[in-house]
C-alpha positions in Angstrom: -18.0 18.9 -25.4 -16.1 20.9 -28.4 -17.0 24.1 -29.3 -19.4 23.2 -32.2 -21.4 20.9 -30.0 -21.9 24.2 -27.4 -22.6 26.4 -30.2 -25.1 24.1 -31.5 -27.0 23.7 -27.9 -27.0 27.6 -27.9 -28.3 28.1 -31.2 -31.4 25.5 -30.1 -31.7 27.0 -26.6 -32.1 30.7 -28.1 -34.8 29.6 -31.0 -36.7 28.2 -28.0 -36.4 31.9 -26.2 -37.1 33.5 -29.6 -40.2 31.8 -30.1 -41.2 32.5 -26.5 -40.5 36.3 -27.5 -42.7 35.9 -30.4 -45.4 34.3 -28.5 -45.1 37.4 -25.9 -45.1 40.3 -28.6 -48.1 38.4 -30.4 -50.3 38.2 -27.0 -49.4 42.0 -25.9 -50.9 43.0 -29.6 -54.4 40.8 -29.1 -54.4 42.8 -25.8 -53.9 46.3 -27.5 -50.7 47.0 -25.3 -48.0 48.7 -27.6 -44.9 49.1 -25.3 -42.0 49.2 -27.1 -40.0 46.9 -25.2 -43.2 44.2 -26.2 -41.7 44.8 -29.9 -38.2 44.8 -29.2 -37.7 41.7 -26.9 -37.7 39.4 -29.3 -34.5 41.3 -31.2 -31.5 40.0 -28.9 -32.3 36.3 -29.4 -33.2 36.8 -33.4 -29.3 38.6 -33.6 -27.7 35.8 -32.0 -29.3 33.6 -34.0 -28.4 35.3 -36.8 -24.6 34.8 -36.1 -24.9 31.6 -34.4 -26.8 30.2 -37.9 -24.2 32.0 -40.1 -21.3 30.1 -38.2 -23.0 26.5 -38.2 -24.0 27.4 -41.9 -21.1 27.8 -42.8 -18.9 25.3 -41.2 -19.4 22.6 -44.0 -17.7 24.8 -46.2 -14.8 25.8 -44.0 -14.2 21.7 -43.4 -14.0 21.7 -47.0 -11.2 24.7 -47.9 -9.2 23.3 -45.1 -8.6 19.9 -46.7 -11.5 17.9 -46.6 -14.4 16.2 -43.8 -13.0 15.7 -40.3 -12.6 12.5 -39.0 -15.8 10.5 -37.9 -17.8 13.0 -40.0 -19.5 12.0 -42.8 -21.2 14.1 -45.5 
């Protein structure tokens, strides 16, 4: 696998683990626990998918400033 094709499968496998965070924070509230770790857990996985979704974003546009779509792509 190429390098686009790993940071896709990250960027699916951390939205799954930031929606588990969210899931967490949202059941420690209903239970009136208010830990601060609770509220921050979810903050690693929503940062790399911050980067990780900036990159894939913006690959489109880099294929296009370096001379066009790839081969096999199609857009």
């Amino acid at each position: 696998m190429n390098w686009n094709t790993w940071l896709r499968q990250i960027h699916r496998w951390l939205s799954i683990a930031f929606t588990a965070a969210v899931f967490v924070n949202i059941a420690a509230m209903v239970q009136g626990e208010q830990a601060v770790w609770v509220g921050l857990l979810a903050l690693l996985p929503l940062v790399l998918l911050l980067l990780t979704g900036l990159y894939l974003f913006a690959l489109p546009y880099a294929a296009k400033w370096r001379g066009g779509l790839r081969t096999g792509e199609q857009g």
